[in-house]
C-alpha positions in Angstrom: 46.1 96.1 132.7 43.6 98.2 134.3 39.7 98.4 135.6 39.1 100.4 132.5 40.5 98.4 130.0 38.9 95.2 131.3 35.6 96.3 132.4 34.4 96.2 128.9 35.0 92.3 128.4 33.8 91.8 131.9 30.4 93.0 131.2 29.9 91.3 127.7 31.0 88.0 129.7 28.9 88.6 132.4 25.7 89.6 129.9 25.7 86.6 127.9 26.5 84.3 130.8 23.1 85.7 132.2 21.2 85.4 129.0 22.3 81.8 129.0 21.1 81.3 132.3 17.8 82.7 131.4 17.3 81.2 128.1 18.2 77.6 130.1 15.7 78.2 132.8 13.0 79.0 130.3 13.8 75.7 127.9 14.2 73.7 131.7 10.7 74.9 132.6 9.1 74.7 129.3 10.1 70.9 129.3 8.8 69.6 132.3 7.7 66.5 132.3 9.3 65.3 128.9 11.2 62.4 129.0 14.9 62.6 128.7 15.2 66.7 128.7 18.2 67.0 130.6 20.4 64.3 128.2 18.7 66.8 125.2 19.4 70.1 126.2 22.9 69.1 128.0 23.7 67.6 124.8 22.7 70.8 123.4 24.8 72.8 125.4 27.7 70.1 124.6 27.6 70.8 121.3 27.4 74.3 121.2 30.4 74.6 123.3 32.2 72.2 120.8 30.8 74.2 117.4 32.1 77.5 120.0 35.1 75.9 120.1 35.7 74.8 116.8 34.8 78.5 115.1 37.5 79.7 117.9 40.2 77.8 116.3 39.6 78.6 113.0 38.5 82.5 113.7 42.5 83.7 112.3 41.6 81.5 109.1 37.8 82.5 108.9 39.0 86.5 109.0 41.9 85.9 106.2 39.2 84.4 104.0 36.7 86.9 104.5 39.3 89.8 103.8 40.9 88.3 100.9 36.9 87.8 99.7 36.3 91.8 100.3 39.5 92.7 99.3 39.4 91.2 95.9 36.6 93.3 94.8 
């Protein structure tokens, strides 16, 4: 594998990871002062990763099903 064929993934990883950064420091500063933000949003972040996680198991099944739906036209 080489720089070129890598590079591409890199940068979409390294994108989003910063738009998540931002986004979180924007909903951390917006919530300052209310009580219980950090069990909210962590739990928010929790459960994003698990819904992340869950459509990433299924993505194989998801794609046959959404063929087989646009094939069968």
């Amino acid at each position: 594998m080489d720089w070129a064929e890598i590079s591409g993934p890199l940068l979409v990883i390294f994108r989003e990871t910063f738009e998540i950064a931002l986004i979180l420091g924007v909903v951390l500063a917006a919530t300052k002062g209310i009580v219980g933000r950090k069990y909210y949003i962590w739990s928010g972040i929790g459960l994003g990763l698990l819904g992340s996680a869950i459509i990433a198991l299924f993505a194989d099944a998801i794609g046959a099903l959404v063929t087989w739906q646009t094939s069968s036209r």
